[in-house]
C-alpha positions as CSV (number, residue, x, y, z in Angstrom):
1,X,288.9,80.4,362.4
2,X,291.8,81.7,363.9
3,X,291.0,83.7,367.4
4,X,290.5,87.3,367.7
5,X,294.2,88.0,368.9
6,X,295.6,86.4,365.9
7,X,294.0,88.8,363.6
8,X,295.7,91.8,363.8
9,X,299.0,89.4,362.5
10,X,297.1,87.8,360.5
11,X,296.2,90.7,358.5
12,X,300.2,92.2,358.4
13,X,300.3,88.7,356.4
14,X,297.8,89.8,354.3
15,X,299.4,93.1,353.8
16,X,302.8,91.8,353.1
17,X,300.8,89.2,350.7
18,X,298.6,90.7,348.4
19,X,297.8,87.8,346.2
20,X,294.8,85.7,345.0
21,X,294.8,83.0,347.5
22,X,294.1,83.1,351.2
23,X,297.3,82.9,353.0
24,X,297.0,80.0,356.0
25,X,299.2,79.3,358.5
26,X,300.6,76.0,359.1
27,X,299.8,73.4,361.6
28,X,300.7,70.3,363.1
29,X,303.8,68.7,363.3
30,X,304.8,68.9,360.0
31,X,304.8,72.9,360.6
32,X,307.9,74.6,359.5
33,X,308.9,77.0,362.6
34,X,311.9,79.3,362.8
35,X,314.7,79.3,365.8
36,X,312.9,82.1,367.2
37,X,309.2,80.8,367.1
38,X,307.8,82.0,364.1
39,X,305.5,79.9,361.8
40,X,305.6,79.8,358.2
41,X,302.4,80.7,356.3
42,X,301.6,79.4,352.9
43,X,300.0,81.5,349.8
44,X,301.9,84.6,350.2
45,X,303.2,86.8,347.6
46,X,306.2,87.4,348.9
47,X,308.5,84.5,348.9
48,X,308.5,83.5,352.5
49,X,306.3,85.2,355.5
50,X,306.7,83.5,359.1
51,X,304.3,85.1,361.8
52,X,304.2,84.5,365.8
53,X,301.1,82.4,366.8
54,X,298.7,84.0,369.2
55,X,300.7,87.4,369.2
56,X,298.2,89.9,370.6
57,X,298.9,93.2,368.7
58,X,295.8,95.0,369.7
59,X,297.1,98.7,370.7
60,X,299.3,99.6,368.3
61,X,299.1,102.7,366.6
62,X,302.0,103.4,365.5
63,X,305.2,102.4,363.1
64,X,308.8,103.4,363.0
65,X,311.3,102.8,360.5
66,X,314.9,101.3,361.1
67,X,317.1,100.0,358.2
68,X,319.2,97.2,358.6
69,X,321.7,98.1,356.1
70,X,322.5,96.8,352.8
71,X,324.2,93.9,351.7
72,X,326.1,93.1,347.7
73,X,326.7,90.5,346.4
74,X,330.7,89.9,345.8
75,X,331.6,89.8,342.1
76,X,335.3,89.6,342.5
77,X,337.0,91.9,340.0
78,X,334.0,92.4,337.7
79,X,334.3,96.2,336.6
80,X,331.7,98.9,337.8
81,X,328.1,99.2,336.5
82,X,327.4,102.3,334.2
83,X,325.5,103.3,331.6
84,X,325.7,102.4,327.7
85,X,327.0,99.4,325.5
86,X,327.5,99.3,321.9
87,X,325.1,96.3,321.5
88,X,322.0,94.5,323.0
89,X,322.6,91.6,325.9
90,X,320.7,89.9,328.1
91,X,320.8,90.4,332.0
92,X,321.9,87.3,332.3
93,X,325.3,87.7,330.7
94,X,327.2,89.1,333.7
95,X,326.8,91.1,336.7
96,X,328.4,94.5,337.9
97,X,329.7,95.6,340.6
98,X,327.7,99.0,342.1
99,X,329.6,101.8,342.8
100,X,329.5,103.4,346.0
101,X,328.0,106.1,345.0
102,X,325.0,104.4,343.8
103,X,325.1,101.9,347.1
104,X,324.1,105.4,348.9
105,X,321.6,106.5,346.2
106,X,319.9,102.8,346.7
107,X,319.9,103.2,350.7
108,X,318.2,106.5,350.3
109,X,315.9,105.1,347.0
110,X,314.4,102.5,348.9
111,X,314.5,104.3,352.3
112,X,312.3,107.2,351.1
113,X,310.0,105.1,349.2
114,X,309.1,103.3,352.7
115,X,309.4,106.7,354.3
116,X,307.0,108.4,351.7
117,X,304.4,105.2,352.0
118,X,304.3,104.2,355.3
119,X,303.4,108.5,356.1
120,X,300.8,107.9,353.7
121,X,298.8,105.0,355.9
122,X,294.9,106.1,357.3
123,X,296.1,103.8,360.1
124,X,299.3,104.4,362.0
125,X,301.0,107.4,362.4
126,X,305.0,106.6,361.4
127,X,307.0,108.1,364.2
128,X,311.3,108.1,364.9
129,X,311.1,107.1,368.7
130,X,310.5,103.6,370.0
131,X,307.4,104.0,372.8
132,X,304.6,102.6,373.7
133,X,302.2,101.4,370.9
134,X,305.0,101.3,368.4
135,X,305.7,98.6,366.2
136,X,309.7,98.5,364.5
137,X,309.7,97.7,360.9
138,X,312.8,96.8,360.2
139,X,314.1,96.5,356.3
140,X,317.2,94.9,354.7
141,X,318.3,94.4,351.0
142,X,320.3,91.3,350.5
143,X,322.2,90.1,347.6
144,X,322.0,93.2,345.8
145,X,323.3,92.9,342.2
146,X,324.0,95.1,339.1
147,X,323.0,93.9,335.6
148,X,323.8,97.4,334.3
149,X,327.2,97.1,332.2
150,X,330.4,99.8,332.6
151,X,329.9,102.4,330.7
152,X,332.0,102.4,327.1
153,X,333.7,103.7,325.2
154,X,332.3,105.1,322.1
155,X,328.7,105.8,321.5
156,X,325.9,102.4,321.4
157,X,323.1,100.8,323.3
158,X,322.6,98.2,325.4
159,X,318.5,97.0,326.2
160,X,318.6,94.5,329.7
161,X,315.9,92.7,330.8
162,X,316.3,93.9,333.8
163,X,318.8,96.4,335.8
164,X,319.2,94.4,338.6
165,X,317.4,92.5,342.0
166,X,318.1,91.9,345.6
167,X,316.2,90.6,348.3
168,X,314.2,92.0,350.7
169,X,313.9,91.1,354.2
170,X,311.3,92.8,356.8
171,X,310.9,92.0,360.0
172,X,308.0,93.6,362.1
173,X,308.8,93.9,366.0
174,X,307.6,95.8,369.1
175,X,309.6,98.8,369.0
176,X,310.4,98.8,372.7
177,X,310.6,94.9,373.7
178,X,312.0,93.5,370.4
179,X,309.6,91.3,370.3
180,X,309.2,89.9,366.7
181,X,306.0,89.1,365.5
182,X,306.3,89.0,361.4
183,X,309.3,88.0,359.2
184,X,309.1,88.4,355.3
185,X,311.5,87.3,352.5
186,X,311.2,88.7,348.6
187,X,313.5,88.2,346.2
188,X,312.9,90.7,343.1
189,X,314.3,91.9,340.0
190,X,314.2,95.3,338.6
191,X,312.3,94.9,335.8
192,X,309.2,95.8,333.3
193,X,306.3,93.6,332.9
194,X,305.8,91.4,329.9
195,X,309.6,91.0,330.0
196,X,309.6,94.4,328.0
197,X,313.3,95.2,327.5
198,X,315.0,98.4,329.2
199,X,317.3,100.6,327.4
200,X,319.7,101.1,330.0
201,X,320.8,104.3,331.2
202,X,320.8,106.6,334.2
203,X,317.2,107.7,334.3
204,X,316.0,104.1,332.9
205,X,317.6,101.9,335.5
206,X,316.5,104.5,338.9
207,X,313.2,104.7,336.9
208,X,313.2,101.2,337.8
209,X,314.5,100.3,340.9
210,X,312.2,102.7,342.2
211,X,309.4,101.3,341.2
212,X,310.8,98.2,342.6
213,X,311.1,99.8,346.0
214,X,307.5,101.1,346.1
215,X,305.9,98.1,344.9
216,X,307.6,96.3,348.2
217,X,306.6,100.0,350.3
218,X,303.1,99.9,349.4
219,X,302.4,96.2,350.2
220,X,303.4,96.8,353.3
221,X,301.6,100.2,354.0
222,X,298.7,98.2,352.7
223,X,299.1,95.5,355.0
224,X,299.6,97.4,357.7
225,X,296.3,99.1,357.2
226,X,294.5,96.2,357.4
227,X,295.3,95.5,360.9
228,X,292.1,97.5,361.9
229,X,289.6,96.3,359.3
230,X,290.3,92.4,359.3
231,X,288.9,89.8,362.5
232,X,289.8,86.5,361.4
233,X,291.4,85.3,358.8
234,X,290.6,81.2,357.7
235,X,293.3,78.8,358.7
């Protein structure tokens, strides 16, 4: 079992994991452990979780939000994603570049759903100053990437199986120190279940990358809420 000062990280790993098996930590010298410390921990559902070993966390109470900007992926002289095509394709066929008007409407897509679940946790009380009793949960989108096509001309269709993914990367610090206790990596698409095709157009493809961003929101708020019920977690 791990000690009782582990378990308040151990259940942000649990939050940030959500899946069927019981994420562990991993020991010995075949360990894989960042630059900065952390420890990788198996049987997550996001891609990649590292956590800080012995990290004492008792005392927080509250969570504050900081964005670490967004990041596209360069697609040279591909034209810009819109709406419509006179034919059906595959996602896989080519990759748009994102206006910047829809670079801000993703910054403020996926910074309200974080905003709108982490306000919603029994928990922690989400706050905008660093303090004492703070942690900083800081979010980035990586490799961002259209799969919605210029719009044509002429009237058609175009069904995608899926509008688009990016990678999300959270790290989990003490707001005033810096200190970081939890990284997690999650690559995603933007996409239906049952590889369900999406007619793509303007309320189709933000229907989906929201849900996209509040699937990632609410594992955390989740998680996060779990840091009060959870001692120990099995290594």
């Amino acid at each position: 079992m791990l000690p009782r000062r582990f378990s308040w990280l151990a259940a942000t790993v649990l939050a940030l994991a959500a899946c069927t098996s019981t994420p562990t930590v991993q020991r010995g010298p075949e360990a894989e452990v960042t630059f900065d410390g952390l420890t990788r921990v198996d049987n997550t559902a996001f891609n990649a979780v590292w956590v800080r070993s012995g990290a004492d966390l008792d005392g927080y109470d509250k969570v504050m939000l900081q964005s670490a900007g967004l990041e596209f992926r360069d697609v040279g002289n591909a034209p810009v994603s819109g709406s419509v095509s006179s034919r059906t394709r595959r996602s896989s066929d080519s990759e748009f570049r994102i206006s910047e008007e829809d670079q801000e409407r993703l910054r403020k897509t996926v910074g309200e759903a974080f905003r709108i679940a982490l306000s919603g946790s029994d928990r922690f009380e989400l706050v905008d100053e660093p303090g004492p009793g703070v942690l900083l949960v800081r979010g980035a989108l990586m490799d961002v990437v259209s799969n919605v096509p210029p719009e044509p001309i002429g009237r058609g269709r175009i069904f995608l199986d899926r509008v688009g993914e990016a990678t999300l990367v959270i790290e989990i610090r003490d707001a005033q120190t810096k200190q970081i206790y939890v990284r997690a990596v999650d690559r995603r698409a933007a996409e239906r279940q049952g590889q369900q095709l999406i007619q793509a157009n303007s309320v189709s493809t933000w229907a989906e990358v929201r849900r996209l961003a509040n699937r990632w929101a609410n594992q955390l708020r989740r998680g996060l809420d779990e840091l009060l019920t959870l001692e120990t977690i099995p290594d």
